[in-house]
C-alpha positions in Angstrom: 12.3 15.1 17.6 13.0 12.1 14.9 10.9 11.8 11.7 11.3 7.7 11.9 7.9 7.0 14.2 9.0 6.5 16.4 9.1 5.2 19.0 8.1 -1.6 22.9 9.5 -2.8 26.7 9.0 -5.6 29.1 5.9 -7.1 31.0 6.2 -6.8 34.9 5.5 -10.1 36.5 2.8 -9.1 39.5 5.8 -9.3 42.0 7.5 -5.6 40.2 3.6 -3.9 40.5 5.2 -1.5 43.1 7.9 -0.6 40.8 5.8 0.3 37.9 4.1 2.9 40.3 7.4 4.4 41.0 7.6 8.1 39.4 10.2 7.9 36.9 10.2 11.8 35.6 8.6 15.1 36.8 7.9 17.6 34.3 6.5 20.5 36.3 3.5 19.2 37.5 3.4 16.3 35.3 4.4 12.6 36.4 5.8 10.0 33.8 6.1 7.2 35.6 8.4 4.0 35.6 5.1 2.0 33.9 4.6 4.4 31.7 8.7 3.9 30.5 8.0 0.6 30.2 4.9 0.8 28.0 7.1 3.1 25.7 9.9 0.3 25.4 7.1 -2.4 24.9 4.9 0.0 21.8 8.3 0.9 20.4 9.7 -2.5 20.0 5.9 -3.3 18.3 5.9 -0.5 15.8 9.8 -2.0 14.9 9.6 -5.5 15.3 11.8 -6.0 17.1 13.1 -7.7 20.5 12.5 -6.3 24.2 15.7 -5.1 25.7 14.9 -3.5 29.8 18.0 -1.9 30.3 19.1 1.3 31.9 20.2 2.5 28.4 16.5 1.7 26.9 14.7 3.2 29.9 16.5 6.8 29.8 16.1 6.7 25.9 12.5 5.9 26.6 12.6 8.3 29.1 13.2 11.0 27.2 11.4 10.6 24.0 8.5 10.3 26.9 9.2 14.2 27.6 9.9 15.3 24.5 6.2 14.6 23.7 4.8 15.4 26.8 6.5 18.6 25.8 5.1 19.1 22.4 1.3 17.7 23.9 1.4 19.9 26.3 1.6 23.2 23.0 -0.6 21.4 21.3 -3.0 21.2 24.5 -2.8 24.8 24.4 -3.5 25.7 21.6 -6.6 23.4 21.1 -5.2 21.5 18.4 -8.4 19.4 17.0 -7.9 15.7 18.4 -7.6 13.0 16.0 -10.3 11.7 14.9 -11.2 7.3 14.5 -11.3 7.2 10.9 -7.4 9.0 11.5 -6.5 6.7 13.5 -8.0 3.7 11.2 -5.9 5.0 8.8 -2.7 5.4 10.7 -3.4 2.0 12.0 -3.2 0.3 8.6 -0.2 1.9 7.4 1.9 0.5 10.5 0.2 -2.8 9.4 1.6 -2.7 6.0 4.7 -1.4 7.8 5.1 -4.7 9.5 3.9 -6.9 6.7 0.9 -8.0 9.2 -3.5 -8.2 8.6 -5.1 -7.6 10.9 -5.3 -10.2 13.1 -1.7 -10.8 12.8 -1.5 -7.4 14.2 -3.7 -8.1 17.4 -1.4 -11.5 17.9 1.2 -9.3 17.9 0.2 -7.0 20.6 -0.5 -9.8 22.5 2.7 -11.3 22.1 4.3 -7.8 23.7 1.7 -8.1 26.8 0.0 -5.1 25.9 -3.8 -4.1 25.5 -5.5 -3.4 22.2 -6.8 0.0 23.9 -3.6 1.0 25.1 -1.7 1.2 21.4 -4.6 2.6 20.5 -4.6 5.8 22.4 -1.0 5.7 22.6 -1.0 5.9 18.5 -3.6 8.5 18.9 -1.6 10.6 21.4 1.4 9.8 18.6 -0.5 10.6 15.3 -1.7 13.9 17.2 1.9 15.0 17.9 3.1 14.4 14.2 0.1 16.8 13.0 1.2 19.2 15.8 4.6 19.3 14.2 3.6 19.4 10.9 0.8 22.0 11.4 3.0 24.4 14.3 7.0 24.1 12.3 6.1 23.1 8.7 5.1 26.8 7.5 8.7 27.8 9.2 10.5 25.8 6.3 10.8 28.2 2.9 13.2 26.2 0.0 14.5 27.5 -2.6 15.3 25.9 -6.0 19.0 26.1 -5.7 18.8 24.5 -2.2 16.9 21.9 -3.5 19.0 21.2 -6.5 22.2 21.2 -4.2 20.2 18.4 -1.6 19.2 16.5 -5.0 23.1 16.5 -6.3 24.3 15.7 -2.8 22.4 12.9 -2.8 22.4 11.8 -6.3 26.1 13.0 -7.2 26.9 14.2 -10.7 27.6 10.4 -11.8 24.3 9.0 -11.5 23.1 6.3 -13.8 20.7 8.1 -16.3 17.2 7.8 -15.3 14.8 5.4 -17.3 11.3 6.0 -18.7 9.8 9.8 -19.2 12.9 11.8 -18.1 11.5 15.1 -17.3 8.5 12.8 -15.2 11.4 10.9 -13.6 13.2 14.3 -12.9 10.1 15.8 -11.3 9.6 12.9 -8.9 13.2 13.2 -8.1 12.7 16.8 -7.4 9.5 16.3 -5.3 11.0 13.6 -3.1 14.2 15.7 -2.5 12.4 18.5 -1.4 10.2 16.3 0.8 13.0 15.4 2.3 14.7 18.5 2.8 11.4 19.9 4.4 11.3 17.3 6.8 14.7 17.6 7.9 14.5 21.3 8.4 11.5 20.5 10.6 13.2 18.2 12.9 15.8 21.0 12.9 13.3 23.0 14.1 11.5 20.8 16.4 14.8 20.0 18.0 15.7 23.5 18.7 12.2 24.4 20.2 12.9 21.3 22.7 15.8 22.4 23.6 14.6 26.2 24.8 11.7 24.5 25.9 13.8 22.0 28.2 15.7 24.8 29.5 12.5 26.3 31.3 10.9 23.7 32.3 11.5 21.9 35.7 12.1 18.4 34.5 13.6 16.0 37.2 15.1 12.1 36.6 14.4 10.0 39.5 17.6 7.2 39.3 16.6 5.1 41.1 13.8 4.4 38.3 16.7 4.0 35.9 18.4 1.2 37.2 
């Protein structure tokens, strides 16, 4: 799992409604099918910005970030994570916005442009935002730093050369420090995220259909 969020495709003309009912993916007893991999294309190419591209590259990548959270919802389905609630979601909402540079009605052309329906990004940012607390919430308390792994991450990235810093230095040097081992934190949790995929892949009964992949 990816910190970037993640994660737009193409509109079927009426004429490819009986491929968007084809299953794409079987995860145990749970269907992803080829409509939902193209949803997945069309919300990730809104969240970036940028064009639609319906290849067999972009469906399988879809594919699989498709499991990897049906993965992680179905843990967090377990364990009765609390849902996320609307003013969440308001919130979440705004910082995409400001992510894209758009208001709000900018926003709504937008989904419109990528043919898809105001209540469908909705609850698929919803389902999204949910995940991300998962994470945080079930791998976060995993991650113990120490100082000296934080100062090495903090002269990795800044290197020993590094222009002097202007303003309160001490202030400056505690902002450094805090971002650094934000940082660090979050990429031990994808570590950790990643790895608990992986044994998780391993013993579930996930199946590609290729045909859906063409």
């Amino acid at each position: 799992m990816r910190t970037a969020i993640l994660w737009l495709w193409l509109a079927a003309s009426p004429s490819q409604g009986q491929l968007l009912d084809r299953i794409a993916v079987t995860v145990d007893d749970r269907v992803i099918t080829l409509g939902d991999v193209i949803d997945e294309i069309r919300l990730a190419a809104l969240l970036e910005g940028a064009a639609l591209e319906i290849t067999p590259e972009s469906k399988r990548r879809a594919a699989e970030r498709l499991v990897e959270s049906l993965l992680l919802s179905r843990d967090m389905e377990m364990t009765r994570f609390p849902p996320v609630s609307d003013e969440e979601l308001e919130e979440f909402l705004a910082r995409i916005r400001t992510a894209r540079g758009l208001n709000a009605a900018a926003w709504e052309d937008e989904v419109r442009r990528y043919q898809l329906s105001p209540a469908h990004v909705r609850e698929q940012l919803r389902r999204r935002l949910g995940v991300l607390r998962y994470i945080e919430f079930r791998f976060r308390p995993q991650v113990q730093l120490t100082d000296a792994e934080v100062r090495q991450y903090m002269q990795d990235r800044l290197g020993p050369g590094s222009a002097p810093m202007a303003g309160n230095p001490e202030r400056a040097l505690e902002a450094a420090r805090q971002a650094a081992e934000s940082a660090l934190a979050a990429q031990r949790v994808n570590e950790l995220v990643d790895a608990w995929l992986k044994d998780t892949r391993k013993r579930a009964r996930i199946r590609y259909r290729e045909a859906a992949f063409q």
